[in-house]
C-alpha positions, 0 to 999 in steps of 0.5 A: 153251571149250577154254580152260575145259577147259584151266583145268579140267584144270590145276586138277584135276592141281594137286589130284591132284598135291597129293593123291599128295604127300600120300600119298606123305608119309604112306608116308614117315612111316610108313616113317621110323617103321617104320625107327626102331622097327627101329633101336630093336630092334635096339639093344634086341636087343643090349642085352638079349642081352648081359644074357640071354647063354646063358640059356634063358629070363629074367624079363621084370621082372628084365630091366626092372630091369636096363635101368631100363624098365618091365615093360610096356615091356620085354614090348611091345618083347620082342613086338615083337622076336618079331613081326620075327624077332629071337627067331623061337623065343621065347615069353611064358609064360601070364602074360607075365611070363617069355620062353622062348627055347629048345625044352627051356625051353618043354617044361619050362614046358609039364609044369610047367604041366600039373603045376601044373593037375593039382595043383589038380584032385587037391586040389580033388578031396580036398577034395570039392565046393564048394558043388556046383560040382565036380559042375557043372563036369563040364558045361563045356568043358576050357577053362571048366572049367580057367578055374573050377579055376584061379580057385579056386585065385586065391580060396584063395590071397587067403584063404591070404594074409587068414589070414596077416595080422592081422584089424586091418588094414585090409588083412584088409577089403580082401582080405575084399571082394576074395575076395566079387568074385572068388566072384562073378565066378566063380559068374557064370561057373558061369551063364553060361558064354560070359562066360569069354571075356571073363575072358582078361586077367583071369585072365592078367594081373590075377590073377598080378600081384595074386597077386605083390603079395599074396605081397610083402605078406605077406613086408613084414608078417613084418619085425619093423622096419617102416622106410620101405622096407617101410612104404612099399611096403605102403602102396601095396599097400594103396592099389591094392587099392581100386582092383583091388575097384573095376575087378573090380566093374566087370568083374563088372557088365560080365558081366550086360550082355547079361542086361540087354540080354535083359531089356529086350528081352524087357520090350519084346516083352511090352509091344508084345504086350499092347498089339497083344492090347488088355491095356493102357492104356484098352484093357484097363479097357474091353474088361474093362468090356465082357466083364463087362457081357456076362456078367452080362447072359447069364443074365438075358437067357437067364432071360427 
């Protein structure tokens, strides 16, 4: 017997031992990682300081450039360096697309910002409503209501830019279907206000970079000689922006979501109801049939 617990006891260290080396090669990796990803900031942070040197902020793709990343890559580690204290001042701007490193250059982008929103408001404001929504926008929060106002600056500009290019392209059709999204995935806000908090990468990533590409494809178009290296570019412009309609009207069916949810669970509520009050199926024919029969009889039988 005591041997058997002996046996047992062994057999349960061997496990927990087996079980603590485990852990402990999990900690290990993980802390083998952690070091490397520092080691990798730090070479990057001097990298990049060399390039920046006494700049008070910079382009997250002209920085992406020079050191042969992608954008993407340079804002992770950019966010990453942030987080761990390397550029403990720093901060992305709305777009992510430029780092401010200095207390002034972030005070400049905030009243460039602020300037740029006020703009838009004054123009739309002399414009007058548009299709009324002007005046229901009051009922908004801040927050709905600038997400509105900057949107309809983002549907003006693709038609600013649908304006500048021949109507023979087929560019013109696509930038036609993407200004019908846009509308409509704007108007569905206007209806549904809460759907705002899901349009954050939307309105701060996507629209940007759309924008961007827009503008780099007009400027393409004005080229009088159409070579390979701007023929190709426009192009691929073209191309994405099939794909950019396609994942809007997915973003936009994505926003009717919980109506339909609220729909079927609504359709589902009646149906149980009718069914409990006897209103359908062979219920209803029968208690109808019953009903009727009573009050055609009533007078007869009260006449005799």
């Amino acid at each position: 017997m005591i041997a058997g617990i002996a046996s047992g006891s062994g057999i349960f260290e061997s496990v927990f031992s087996a079980g603590l080396g485990a852990v402990v090669l999990i900690l290990s990796i993980l802390v083998f990682r952690k070091g490397m990803r520092e080691q990798e900031l730090s070479e990057a942070f001097s990298k990049y300081a060399k390039l920046i040197g006494d700049s008070e902020y910079f382009s997250v793709s002209e920085l992406a450039a020079l050191t042969g990343s992608t954008a993407e890559e340079v804002e992770k580690t950019l966010s990453d360096m942030i987080a761990g204290g390397y550029l403990p001042d720093a901060v992305f701007d709305r777009n992510r697309t430029t780092v401010l490193l200095t207390d002034t250059a972030i005070e400049q982008y905030r009243q460039a910002e602020k300037a740029y929103l006020d703009r838009i408001k004054n123009e739309q404001a002399k414009a007058g409503p548009a299709d009324g929504n002007d005046a229901a926008d009051s009922a908004y929060s801040d927050e709905v209501r600038e997400l509105l106002a900057e949107g309809q600056s983002y549907i003006t500009h693709v038609r600013n830019v649908n304006d500048i290019i021949p109507d023979d392209q087929i560019m013109s059709d696509k930038l036609y279907r993407l200004e019908n999204i846009m509308n409509r995935i704007f108007a569905q806000v206007r209806k549904d206000a809460s759907s705002a908090k899901n349009l954050r990468r939307f309105m701060d990533y996507y629209l940007p970079t759309i924008t961007k590409l827009l503008d780099a494809y007009v400027e393409l178009d004005r080229q009088d000689v159409q070579s390979g290296n701007i023929a190709g570019p426009k192009k691929e412009i073209e191309e994405t922006m099939d794909t950019v309609n396609d994942a809007f009207e997915e973003l936009l069916d994505s926003m009717f979501q919980n109506m339909a949810w609220d729909i079927s669970s609504d359709i589902s509520v009646m149906k149980t109801m009718m069914k409990q009050d006897g209103l359908t199926g062979d219920k209803v024919s029968s208690g109808k049939r019953e009903k009727v029969g009573v009050e055609a009889r009533g007078p007869e039988s009260g006449g005799q």
